[in-house]
mmCIF file of the N, C-alpha and C atoms, coordinates in Angstrom:
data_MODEL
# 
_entry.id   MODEL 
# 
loop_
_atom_site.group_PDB 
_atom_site.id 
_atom_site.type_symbol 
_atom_site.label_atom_id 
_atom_site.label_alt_id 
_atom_site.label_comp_id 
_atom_site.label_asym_id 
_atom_site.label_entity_id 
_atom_site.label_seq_id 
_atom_site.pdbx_PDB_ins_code 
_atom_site.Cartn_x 
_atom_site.Cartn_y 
_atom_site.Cartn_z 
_atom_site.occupancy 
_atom_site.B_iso_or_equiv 
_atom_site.pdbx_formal_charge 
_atom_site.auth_seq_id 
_atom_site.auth_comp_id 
_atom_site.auth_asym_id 
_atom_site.auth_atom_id 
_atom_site.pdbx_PDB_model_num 
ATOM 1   N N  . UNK A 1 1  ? -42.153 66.664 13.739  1.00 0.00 ? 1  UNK A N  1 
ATOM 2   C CA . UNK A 1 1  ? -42.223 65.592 12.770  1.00 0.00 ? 1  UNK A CA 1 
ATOM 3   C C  . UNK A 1 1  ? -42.870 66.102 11.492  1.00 0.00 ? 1  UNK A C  1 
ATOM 4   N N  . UNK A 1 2  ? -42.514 65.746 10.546  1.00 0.00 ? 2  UNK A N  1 
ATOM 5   C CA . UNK A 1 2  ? -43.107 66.191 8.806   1.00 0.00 ? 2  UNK A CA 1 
ATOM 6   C C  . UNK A 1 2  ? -43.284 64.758 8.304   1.00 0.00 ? 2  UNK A C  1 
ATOM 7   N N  . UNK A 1 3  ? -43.690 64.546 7.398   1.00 0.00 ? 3  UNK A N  1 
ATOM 8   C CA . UNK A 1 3  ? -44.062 63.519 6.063   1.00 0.00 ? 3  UNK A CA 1 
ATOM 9   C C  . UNK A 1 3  ? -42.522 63.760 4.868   1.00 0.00 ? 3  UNK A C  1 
ATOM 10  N N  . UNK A 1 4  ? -41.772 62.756 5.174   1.00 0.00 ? 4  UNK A N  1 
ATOM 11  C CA . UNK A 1 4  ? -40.906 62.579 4.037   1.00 0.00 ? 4  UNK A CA 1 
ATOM 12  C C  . UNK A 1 4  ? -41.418 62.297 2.941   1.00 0.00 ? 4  UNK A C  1 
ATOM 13  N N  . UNK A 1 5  ? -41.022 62.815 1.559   1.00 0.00 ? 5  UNK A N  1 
ATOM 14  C CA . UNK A 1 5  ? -41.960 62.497 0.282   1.00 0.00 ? 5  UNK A CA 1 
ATOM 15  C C  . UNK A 1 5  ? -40.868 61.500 -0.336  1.00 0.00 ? 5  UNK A C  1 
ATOM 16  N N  . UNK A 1 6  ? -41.583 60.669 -0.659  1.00 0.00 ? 6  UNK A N  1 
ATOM 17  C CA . UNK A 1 6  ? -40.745 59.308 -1.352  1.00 0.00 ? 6  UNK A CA 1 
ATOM 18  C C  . UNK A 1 6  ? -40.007 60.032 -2.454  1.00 0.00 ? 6  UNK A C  1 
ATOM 19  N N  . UNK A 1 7  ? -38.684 59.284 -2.910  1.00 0.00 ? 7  UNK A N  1 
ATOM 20  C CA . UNK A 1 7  ? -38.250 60.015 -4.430  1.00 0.00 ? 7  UNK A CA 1 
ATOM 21  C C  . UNK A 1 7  ? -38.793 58.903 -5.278  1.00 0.00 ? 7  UNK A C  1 
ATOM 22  N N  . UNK A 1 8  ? -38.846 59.596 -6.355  1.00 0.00 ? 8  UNK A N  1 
ATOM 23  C CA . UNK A 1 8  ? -39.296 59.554 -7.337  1.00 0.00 ? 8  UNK A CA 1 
ATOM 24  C C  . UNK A 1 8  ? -38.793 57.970 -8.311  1.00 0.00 ? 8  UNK A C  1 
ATOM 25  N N  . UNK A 1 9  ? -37.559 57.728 -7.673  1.00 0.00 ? 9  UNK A N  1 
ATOM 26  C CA . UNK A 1 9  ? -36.905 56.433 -8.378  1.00 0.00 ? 9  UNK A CA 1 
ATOM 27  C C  . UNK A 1 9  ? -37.862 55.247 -7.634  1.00 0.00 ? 9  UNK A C  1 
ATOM 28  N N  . UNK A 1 10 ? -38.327 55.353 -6.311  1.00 0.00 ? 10 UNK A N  1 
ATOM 29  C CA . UNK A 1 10 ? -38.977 54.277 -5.541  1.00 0.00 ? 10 UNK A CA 1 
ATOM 30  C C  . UNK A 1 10 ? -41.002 54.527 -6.055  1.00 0.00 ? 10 UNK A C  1 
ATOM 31  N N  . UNK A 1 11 ? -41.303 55.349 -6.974  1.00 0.00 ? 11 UNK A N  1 
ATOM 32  C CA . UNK A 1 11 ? -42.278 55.161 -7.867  1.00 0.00 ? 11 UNK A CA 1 
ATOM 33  C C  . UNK A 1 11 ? -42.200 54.095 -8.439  1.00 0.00 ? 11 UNK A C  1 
ATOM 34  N N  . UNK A 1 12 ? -42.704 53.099 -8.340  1.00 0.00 ? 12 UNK A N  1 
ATOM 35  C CA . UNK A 1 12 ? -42.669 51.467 -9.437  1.00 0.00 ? 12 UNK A CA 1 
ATOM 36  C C  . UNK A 1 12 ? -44.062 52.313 -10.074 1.00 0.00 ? 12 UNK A C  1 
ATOM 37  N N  . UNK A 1 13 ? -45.035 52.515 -9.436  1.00 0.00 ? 13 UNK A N  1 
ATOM 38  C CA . UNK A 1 13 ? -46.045 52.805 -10.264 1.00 0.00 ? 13 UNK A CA 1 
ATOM 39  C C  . UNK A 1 13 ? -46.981 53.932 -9.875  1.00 0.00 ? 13 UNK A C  1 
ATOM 40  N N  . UNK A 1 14 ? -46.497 55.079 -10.930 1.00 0.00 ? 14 UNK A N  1 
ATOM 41  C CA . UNK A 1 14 ? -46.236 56.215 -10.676 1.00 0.00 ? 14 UNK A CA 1 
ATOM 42  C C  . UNK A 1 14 ? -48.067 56.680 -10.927 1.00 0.00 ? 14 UNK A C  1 
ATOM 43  N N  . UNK A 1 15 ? -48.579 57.719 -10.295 1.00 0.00 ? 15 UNK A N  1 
ATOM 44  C CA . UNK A 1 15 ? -49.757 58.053 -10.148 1.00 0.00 ? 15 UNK A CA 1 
ATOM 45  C C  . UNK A 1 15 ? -50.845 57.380 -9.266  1.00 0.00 ? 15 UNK A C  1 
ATOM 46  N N  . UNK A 1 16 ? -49.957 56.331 -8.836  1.00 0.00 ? 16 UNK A N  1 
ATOM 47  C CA . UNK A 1 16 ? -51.182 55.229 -7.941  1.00 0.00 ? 16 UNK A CA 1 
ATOM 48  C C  . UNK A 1 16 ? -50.748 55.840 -6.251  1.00 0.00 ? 16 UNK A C  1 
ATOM 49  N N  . UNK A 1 17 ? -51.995 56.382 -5.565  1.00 0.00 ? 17 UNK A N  1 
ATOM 50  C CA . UNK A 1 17 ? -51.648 56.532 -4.169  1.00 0.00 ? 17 UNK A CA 1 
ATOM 51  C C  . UNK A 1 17 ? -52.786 56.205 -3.472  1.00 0.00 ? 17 UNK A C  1 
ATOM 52  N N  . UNK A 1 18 ? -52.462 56.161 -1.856  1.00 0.00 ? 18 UNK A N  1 
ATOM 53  C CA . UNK A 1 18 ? -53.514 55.731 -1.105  1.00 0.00 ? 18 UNK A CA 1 
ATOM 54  C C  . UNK A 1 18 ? -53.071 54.107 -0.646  1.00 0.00 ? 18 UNK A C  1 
ATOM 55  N N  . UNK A 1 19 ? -54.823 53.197 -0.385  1.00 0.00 ? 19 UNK A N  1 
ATOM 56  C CA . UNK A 1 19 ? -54.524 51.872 -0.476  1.00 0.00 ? 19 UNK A CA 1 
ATOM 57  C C  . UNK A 1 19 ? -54.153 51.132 -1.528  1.00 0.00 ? 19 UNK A C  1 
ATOM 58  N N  . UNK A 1 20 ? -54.274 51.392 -2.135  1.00 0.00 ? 20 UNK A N  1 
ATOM 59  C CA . UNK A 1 20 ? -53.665 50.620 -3.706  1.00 0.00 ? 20 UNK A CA 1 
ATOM 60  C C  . UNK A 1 20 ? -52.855 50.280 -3.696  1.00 0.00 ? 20 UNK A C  1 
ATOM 61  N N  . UNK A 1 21 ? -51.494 51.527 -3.388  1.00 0.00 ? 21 UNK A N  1 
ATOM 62  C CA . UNK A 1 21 ? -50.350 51.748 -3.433  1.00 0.00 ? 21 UNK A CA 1 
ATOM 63  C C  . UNK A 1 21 ? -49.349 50.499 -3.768  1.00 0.00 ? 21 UNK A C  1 
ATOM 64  N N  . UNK A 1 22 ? -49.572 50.200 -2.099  1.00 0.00 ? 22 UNK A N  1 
ATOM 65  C CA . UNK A 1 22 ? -48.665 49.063 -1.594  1.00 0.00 ? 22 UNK A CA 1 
ATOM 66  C C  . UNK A 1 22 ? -48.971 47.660 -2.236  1.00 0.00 ? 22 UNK A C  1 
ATOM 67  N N  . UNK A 1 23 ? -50.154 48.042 -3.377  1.00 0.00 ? 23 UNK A N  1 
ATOM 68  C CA . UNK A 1 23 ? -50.823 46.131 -3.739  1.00 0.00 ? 23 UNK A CA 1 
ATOM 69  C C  . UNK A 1 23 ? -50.154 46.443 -5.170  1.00 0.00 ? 23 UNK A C  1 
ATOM 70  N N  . UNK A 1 24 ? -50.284 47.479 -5.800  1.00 0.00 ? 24 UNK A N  1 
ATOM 71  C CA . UNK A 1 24 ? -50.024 48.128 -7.297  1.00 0.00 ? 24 UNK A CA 1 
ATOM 72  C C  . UNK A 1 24 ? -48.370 47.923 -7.327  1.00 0.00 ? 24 UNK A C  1 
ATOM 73  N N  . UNK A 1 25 ? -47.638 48.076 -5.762  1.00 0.00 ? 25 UNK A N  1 
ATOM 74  C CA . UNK A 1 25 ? -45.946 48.222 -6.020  1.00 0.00 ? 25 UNK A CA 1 
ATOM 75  C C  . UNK A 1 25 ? -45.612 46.612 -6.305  1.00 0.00 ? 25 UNK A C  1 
ATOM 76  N N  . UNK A 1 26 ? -46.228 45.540 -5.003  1.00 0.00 ? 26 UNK A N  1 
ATOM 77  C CA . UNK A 1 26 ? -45.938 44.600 -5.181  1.00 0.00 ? 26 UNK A CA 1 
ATOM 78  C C  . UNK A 1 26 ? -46.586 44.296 -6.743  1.00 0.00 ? 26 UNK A C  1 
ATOM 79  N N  . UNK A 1 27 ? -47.174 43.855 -7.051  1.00 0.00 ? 27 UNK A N  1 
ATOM 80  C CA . UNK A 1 27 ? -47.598 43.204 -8.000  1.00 0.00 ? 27 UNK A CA 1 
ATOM 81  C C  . UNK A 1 27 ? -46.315 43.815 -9.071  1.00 0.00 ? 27 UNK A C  1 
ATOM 82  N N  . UNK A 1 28 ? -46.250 45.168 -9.244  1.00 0.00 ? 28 UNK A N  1 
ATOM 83  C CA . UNK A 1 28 ? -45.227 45.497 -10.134 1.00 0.00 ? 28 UNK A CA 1 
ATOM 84  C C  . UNK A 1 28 ? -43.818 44.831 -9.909  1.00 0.00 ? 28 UNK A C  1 
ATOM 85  N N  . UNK A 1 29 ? -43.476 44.655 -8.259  1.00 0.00 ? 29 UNK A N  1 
ATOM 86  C CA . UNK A 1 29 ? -42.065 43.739 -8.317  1.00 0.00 ? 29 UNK A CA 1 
ATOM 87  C C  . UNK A 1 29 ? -42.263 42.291 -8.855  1.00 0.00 ? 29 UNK A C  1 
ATOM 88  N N  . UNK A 1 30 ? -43.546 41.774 -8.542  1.00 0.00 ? 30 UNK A N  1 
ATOM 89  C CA . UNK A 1 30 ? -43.559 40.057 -9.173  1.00 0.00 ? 30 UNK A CA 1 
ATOM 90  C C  . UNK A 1 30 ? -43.619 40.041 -10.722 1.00 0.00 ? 30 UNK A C  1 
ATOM 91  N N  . UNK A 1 31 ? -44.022 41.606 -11.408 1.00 0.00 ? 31 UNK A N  1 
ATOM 92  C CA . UNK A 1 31 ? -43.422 41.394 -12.601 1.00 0.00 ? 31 UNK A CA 1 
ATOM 93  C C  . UNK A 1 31 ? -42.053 41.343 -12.728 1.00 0.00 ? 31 UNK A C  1 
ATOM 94  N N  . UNK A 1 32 ? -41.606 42.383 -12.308 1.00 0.00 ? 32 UNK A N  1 
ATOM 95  C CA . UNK A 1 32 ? -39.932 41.879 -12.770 1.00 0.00 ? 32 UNK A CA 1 
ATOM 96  C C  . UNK A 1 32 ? -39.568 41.402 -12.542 1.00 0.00 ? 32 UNK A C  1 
ATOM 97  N N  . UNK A 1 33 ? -39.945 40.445 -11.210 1.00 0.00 ? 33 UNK A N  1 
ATOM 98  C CA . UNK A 1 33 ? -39.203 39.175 -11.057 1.00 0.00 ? 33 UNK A CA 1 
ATOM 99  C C  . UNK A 1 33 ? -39.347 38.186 -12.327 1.00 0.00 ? 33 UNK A C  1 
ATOM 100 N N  . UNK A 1 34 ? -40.642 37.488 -12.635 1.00 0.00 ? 34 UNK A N  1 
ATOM 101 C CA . UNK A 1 34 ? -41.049 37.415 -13.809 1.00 0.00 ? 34 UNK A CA 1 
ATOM 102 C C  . UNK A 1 34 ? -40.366 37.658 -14.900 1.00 0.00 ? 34 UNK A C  1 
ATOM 103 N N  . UNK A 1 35 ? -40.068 38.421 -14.974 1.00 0.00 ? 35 UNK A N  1 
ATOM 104 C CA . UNK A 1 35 ? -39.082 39.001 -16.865 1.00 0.00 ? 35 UNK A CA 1 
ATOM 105 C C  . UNK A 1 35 ? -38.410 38.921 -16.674 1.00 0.00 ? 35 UNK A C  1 
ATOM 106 N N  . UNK A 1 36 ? -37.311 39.178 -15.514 1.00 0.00 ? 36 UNK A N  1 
ATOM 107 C CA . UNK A 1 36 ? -36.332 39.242 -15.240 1.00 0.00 ? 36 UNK A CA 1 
ATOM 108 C C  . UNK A 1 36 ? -35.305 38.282 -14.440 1.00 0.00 ? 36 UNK A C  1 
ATOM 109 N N  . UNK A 1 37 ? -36.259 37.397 -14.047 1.00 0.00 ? 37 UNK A N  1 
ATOM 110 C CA . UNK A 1 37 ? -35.640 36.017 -12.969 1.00 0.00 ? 37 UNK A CA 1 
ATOM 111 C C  . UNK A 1 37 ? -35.067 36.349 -11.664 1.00 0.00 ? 37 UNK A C  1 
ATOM 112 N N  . UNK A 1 38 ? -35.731 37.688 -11.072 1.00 0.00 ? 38 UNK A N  1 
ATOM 113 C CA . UNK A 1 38 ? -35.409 37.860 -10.144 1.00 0.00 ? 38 UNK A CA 1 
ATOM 114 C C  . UNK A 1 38 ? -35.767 37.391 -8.726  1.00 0.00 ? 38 UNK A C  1 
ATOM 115 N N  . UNK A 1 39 ? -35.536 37.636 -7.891  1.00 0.00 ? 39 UNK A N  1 
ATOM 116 C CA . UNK A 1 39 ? -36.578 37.368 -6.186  1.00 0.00 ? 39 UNK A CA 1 
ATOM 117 C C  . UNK A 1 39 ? -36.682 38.187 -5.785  1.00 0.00 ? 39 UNK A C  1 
ATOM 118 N N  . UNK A 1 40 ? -37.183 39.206 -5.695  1.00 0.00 ? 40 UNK A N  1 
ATOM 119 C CA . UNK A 1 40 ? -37.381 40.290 -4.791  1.00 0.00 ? 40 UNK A CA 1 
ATOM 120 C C  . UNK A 1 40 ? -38.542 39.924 -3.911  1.00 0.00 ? 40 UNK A C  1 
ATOM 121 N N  . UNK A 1 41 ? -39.829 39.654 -4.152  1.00 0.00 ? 41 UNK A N  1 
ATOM 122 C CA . UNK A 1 41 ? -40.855 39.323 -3.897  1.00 0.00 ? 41 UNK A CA 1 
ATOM 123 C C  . UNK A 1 41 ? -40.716 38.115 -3.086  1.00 0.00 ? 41 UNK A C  1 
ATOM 124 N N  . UNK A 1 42 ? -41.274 37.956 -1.717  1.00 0.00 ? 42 UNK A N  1 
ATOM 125 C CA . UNK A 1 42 ? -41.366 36.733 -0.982  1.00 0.00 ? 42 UNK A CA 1 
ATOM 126 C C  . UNK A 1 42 ? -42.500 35.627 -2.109  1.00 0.00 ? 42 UNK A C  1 
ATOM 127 N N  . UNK A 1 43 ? -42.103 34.244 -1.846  1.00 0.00 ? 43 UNK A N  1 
ATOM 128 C CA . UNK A 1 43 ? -42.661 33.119 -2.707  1.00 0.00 ? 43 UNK A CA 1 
ATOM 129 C C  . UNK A 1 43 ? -43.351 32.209 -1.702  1.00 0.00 ? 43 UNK A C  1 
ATOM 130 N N  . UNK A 1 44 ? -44.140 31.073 -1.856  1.00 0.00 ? 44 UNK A N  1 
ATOM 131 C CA . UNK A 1 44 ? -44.544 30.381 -1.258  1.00 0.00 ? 44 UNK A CA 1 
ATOM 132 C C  . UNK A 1 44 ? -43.844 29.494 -0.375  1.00 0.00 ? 44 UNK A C  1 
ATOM 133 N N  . UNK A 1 45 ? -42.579 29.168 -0.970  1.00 0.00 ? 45 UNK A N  1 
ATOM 134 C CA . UNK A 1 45 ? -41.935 28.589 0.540   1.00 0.00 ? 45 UNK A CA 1 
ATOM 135 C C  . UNK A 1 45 ? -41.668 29.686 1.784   1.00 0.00 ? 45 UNK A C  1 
ATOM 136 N N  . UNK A 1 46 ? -41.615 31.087 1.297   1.00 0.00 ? 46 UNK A N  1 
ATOM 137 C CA . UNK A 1 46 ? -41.652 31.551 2.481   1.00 0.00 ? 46 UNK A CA 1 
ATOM 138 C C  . UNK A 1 46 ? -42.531 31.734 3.030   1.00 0.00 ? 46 UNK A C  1 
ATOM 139 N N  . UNK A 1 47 ? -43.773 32.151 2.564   1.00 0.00 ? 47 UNK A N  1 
ATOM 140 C CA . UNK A 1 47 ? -44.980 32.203 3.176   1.00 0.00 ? 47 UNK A CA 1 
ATOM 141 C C  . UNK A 1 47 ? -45.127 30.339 3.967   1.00 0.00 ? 47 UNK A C  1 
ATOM 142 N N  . UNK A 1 48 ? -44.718 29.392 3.776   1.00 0.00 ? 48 UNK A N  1 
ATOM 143 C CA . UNK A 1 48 ? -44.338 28.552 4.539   1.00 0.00 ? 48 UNK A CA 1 
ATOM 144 C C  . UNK A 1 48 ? -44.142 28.442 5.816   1.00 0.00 ? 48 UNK A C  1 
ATOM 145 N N  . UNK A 1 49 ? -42.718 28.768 5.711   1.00 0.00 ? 49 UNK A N  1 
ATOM 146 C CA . UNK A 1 49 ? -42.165 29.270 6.790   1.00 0.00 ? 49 UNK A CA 1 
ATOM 147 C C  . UNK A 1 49 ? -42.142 29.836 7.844   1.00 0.00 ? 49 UNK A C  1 
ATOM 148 N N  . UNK A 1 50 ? -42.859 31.119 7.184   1.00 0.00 ? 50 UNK A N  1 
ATOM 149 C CA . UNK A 1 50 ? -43.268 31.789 8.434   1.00 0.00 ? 50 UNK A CA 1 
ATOM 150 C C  . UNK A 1 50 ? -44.538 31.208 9.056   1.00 0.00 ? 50 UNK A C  1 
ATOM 151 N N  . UNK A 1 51 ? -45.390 30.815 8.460   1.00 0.00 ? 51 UNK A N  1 
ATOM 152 C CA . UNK A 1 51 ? -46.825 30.303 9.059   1.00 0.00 ? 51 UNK A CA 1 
ATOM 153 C C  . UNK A 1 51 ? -46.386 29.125 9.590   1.00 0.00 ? 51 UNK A C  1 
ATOM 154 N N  . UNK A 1 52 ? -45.224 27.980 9.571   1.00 0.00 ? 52 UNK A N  1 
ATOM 155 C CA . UNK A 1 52 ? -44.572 27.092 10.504  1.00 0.00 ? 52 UNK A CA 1 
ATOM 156 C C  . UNK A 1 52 ? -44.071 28.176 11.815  1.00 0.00 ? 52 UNK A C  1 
ATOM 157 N N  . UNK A 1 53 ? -43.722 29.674 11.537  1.00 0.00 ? 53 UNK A N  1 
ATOM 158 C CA . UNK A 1 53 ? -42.880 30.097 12.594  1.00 0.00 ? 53 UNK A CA 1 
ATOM 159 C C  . UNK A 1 53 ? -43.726 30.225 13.520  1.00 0.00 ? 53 UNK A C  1 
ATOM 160 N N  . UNK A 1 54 ? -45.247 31.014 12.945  1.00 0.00 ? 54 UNK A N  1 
ATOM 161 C CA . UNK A 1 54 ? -45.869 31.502 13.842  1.00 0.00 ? 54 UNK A CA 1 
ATOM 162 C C  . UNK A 1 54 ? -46.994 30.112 14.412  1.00 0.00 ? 54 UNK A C  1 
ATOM 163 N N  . UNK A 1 55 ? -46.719 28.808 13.906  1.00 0.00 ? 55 UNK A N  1 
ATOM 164 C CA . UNK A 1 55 ? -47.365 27.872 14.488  1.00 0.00 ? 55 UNK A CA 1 
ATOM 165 C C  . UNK A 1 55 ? -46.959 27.068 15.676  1.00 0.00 ? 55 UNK A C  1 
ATOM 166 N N  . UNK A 1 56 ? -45.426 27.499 15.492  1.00 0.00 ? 56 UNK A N  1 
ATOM 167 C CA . UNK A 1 56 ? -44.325 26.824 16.896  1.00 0.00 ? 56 UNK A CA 1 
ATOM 168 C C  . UNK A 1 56 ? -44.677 27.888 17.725  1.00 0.00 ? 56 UNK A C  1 
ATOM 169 N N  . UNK A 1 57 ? -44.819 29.646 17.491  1.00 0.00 ? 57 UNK A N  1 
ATOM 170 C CA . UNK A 1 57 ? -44.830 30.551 18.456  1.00 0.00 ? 57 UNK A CA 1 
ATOM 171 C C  . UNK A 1 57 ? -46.371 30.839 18.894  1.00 0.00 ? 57 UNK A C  1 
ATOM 172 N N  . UNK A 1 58 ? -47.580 29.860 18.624  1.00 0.00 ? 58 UNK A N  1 
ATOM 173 C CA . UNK A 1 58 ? -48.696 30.158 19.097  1.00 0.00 ? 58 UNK A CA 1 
ATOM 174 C C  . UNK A 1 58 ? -49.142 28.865 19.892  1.00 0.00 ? 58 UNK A C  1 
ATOM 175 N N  . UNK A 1 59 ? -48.252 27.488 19.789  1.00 0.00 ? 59 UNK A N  1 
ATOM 176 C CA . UNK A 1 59 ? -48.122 26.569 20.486  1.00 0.00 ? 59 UNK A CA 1 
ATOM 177 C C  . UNK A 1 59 ? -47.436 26.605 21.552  1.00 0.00 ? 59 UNK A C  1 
ATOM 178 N N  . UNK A 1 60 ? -46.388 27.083 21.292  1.00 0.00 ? 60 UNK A N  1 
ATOM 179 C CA . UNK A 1 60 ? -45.684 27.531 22.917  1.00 0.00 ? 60 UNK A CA 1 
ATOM 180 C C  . UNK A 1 60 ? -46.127 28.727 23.860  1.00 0.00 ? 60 UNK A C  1 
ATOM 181 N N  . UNK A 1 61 ? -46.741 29.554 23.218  1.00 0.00 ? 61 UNK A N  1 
ATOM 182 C CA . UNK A 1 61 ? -47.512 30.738 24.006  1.00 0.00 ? 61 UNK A CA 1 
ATOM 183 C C  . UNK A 1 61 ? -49.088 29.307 24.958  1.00 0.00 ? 61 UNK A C  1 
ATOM 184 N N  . UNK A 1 62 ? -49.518 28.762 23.834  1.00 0.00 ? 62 UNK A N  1 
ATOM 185 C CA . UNK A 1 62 ? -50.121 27.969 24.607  1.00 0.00 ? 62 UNK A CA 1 
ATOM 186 C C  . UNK A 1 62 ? -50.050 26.905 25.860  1.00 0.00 ? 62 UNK A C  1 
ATOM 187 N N  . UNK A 1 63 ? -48.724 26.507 25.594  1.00 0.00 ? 63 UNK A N  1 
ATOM 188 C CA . UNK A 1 63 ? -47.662 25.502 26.767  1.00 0.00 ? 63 UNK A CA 1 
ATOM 189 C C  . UNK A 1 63 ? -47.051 26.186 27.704  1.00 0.00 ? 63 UNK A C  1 
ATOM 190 N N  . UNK A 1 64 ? -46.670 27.543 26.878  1.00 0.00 ? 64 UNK A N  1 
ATOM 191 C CA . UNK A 1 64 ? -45.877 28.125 28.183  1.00 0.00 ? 64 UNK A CA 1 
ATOM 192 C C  . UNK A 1 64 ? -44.529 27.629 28.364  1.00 0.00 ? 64 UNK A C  1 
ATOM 193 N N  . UNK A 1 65 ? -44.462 26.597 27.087  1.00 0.00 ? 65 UNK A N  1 
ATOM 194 C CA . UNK A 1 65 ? -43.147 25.918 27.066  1.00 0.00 ? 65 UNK A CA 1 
ATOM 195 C C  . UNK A 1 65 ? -41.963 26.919 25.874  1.00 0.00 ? 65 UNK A C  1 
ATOM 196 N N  . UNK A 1 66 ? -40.820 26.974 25.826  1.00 0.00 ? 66 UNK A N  1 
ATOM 197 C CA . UNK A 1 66 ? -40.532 27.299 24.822  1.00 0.00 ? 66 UNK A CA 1 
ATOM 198 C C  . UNK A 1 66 ? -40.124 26.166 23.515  1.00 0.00 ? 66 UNK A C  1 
ATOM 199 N N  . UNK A 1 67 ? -40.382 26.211 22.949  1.00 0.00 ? 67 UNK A N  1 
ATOM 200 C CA . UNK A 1 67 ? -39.626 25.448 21.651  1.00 0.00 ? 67 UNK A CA 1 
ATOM 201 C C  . UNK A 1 67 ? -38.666 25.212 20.371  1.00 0.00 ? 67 UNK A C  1 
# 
């Protein structure tokens, strides 16, 4: 096994490594969503969603029922 090195086009923000990384990329996609009217970036209805998903799947782990 080796370490694949990212290319260079998937740099959103080039010189930032480590933990940062991954907070420095997003934030750079909610800009262009932003300028650009895009979605790339999950939004609050999804963060919704899923916290409904994982509220049906921590109630039924509790019942033992499925739902």
């Amino acid at each position: 096994l080796s370490v694949l090195p990212v290319p260079d086009e998937y740099q959103l923000v080039p010189g930032v490594s480590g933990p940062a990384s991954p907070v420095a990329h997003a934030y750079a996609q909610l800009r262009t969503d932003i300028e650009e009217g895009t979605r790339t970036v999950p939004d609050f209805r999804h963060a919704v969603g899923h916290h409904r998903l994982l509220d049906r799947i921590a109630r039924a782990a509790e019942t033992g029922v499925r739902q």
